[in-house]
C-alpha positions in Angstrom: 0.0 0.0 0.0 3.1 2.5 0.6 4.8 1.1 -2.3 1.1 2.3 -4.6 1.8 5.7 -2.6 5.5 6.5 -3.4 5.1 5.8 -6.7 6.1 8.6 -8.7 3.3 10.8 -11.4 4.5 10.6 -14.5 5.8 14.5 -15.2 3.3 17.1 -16.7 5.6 17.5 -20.0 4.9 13.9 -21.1 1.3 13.9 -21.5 -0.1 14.6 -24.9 -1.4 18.1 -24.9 -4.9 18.8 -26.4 -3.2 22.0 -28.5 -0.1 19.8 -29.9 -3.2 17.2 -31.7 -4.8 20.4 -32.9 -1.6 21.7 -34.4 -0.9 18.3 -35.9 -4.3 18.0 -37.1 -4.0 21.5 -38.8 -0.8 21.3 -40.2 -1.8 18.0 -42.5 -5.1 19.5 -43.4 -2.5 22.4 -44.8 -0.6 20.2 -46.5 -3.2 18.3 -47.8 -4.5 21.5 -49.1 -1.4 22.2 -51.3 -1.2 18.5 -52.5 -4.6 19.2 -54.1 -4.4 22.6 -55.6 -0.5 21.0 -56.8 -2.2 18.2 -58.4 -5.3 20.5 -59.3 -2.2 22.8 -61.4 -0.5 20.1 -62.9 -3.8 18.4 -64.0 -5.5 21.5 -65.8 -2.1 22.9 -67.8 -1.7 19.0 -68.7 -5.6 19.7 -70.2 -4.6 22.8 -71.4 -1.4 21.4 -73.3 -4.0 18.4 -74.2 -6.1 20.9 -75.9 -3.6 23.0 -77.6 -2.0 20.4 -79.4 -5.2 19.1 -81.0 -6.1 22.7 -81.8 -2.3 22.4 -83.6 -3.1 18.7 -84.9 -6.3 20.3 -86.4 -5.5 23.3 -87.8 -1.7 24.4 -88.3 -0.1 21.1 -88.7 -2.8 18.9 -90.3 -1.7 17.7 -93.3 -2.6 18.9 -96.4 -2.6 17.5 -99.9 0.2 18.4 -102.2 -1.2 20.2 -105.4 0.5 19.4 -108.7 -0.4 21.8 -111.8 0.2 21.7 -115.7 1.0 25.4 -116.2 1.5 25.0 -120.0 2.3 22.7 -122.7 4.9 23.3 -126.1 5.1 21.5 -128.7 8.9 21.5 -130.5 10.6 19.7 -133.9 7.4 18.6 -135.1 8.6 17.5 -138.8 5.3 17.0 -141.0 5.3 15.7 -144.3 2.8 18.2 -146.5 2.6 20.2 -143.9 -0.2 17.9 -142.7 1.7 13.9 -141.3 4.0 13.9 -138.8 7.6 12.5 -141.0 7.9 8.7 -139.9 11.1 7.9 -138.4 10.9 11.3 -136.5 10.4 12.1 -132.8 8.0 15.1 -131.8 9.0 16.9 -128.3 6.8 18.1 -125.7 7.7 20.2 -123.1 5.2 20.5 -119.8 5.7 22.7 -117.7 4.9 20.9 -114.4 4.3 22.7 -111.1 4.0 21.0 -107.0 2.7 23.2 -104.3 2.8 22.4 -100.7 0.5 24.0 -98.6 1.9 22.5 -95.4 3.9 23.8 -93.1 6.4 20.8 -93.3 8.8 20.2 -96.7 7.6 17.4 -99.2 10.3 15.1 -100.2 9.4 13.8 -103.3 10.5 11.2 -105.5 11.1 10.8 -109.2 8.0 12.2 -111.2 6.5 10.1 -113.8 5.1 11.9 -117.2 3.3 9.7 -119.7 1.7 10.7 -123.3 -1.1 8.6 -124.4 -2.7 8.8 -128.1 -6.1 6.9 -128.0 -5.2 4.6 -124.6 -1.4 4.0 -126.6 1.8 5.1 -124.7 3.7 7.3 -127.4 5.8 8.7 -125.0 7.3 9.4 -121.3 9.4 11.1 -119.1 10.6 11.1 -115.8 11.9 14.2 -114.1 14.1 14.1 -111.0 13.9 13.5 -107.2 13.2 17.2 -105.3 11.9 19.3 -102.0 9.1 21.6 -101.9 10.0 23.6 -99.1 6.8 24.8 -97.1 4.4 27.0 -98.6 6.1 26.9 -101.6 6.1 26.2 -105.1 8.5 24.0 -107.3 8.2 24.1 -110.6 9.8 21.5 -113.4 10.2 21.3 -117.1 9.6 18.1 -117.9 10.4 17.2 -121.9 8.4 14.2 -123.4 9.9 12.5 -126.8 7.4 11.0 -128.5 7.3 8.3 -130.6 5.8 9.4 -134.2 5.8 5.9 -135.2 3.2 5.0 -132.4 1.1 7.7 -133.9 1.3 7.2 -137.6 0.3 3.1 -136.5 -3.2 4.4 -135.0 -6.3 4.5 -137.4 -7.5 7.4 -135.8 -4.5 9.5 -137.2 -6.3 10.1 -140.5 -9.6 11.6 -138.9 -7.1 13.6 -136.8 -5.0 15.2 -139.4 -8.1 16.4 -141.5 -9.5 17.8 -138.7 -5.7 19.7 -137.5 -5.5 18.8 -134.3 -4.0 16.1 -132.3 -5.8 14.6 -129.3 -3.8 13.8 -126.6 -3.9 12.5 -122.8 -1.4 13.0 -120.1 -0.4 11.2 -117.0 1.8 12.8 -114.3 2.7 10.9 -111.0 4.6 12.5 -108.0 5.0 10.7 -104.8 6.7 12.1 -101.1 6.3 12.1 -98.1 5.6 14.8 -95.6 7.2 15.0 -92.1 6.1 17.5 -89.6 8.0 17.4 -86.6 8.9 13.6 -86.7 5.4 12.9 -85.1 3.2 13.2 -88.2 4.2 11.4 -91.1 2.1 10.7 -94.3 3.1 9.4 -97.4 0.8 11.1 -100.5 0.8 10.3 -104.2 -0.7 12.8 -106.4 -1.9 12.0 -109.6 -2.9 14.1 -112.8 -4.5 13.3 -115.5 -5.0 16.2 -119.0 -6.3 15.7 -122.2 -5.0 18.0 -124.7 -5.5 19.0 -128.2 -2.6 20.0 -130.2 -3.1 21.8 -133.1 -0.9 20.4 -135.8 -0.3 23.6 -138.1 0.4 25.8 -135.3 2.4 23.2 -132.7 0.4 24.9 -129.5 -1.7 23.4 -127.5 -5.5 24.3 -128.1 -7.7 22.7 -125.4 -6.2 21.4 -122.1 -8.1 19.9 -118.9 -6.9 18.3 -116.1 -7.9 16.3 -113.2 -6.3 15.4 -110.1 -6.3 12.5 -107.5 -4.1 12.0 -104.2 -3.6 8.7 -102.9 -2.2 8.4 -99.5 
């Protein structure tokens, strides 16, 4: 019983204090608070950044389709017998004048162009012009020089109808394929096509008629 009695309180300074728990309590509500408006910062300019690179996607770095043009077509050392039939034996040059604008805001790398000259569905002649960049918003422009093959044309029974009426009718095929690369994230490989049908009139070597369609294969 005098042993309970001289048992020593445990000091004052050891027992938890009511204010030390509110202070505690406080200080990881505080902390807790700038844990979520952190997280709350990072999470909306993430969403913002989200948003502004599909605006980007959509609108300054979609990808647009390369445009290819035929600017204008000459007819050179056209030998004609009579003034009327091409001279067998000979070759007849054409000269297109062949244009590729990029509208994107990344180069197109293109490969070698194709040019092909058909008289009624026959190949009579083609061309291939050389490997080039069209830097963006720009505009390259080629001369590409077709030989054709007289003897093709002399062999076609239409020729006869043709050279009483004085013109030449004529359909052109033009093939350029590249790629475009926009930052090393978008990447799309386009072909454009281009097809013309042209009449040539055959006293006067220039081209009378021309109309083209285009096509893009991607």
């Amino acid at each position: 019983m005098e042993r309970d009695q001289a048992k020593p309180l445990a000091p004052v300074s050891d027992l938890p204090s009511s204010d030390d728990g509110e202070v505690a309590l406080h200080l990881k509500q505080v902390r807790r608070k700038k844990f979520v408006k952190c997280f709350g910062s990072v999470a909306a300019l993430a969403i913002i950044l989200a948003v502004v690179i599909i605006i980007l996607i959509f609108t300054v770095f979609r990808v647009k389709d390369p445009i290819i043009n035929m600017n204008g077509v000459a007819v050179t050392s056209l030998e004609l017998i009579n003034g009327t039939i091409p001279k067998p034996g000979s070759n007849i040059s054409v000269t297109a004048d062949v244009s590729v604008k990029n509208p994107n805001v990344a180069s197109f790398n293109y490969r070698n162009t194709t040019t092909m000259l058909y008289y009624y569905g026959k190949i009579v002649g083609d061309a291939r012009g050389p490997p080039g960049r069209a830097k963006a918003h720009r505009i390259v422009r080629m001369n590409i020089t077709i030989d054709i093959i007289v003897d093709r044309i002399l062999a076609s029974p239409n020729l006869v109808m043709d050279v009483r009426s004085g013109m030449l009718t004529m359909v052109s095929y033009s093939r350029v394929g590249g790629r475009i690369n926009i930052l090393n994230i978008i990447k799309r490989h386009v072909t454009v096509k281009m097809n013309c049908s042209m009449t040539v009139n055959i006293f006067s070597q220039a081209i009378q008629q021309k109309k083209c369609k285009r096509q893009v294969d991607v």
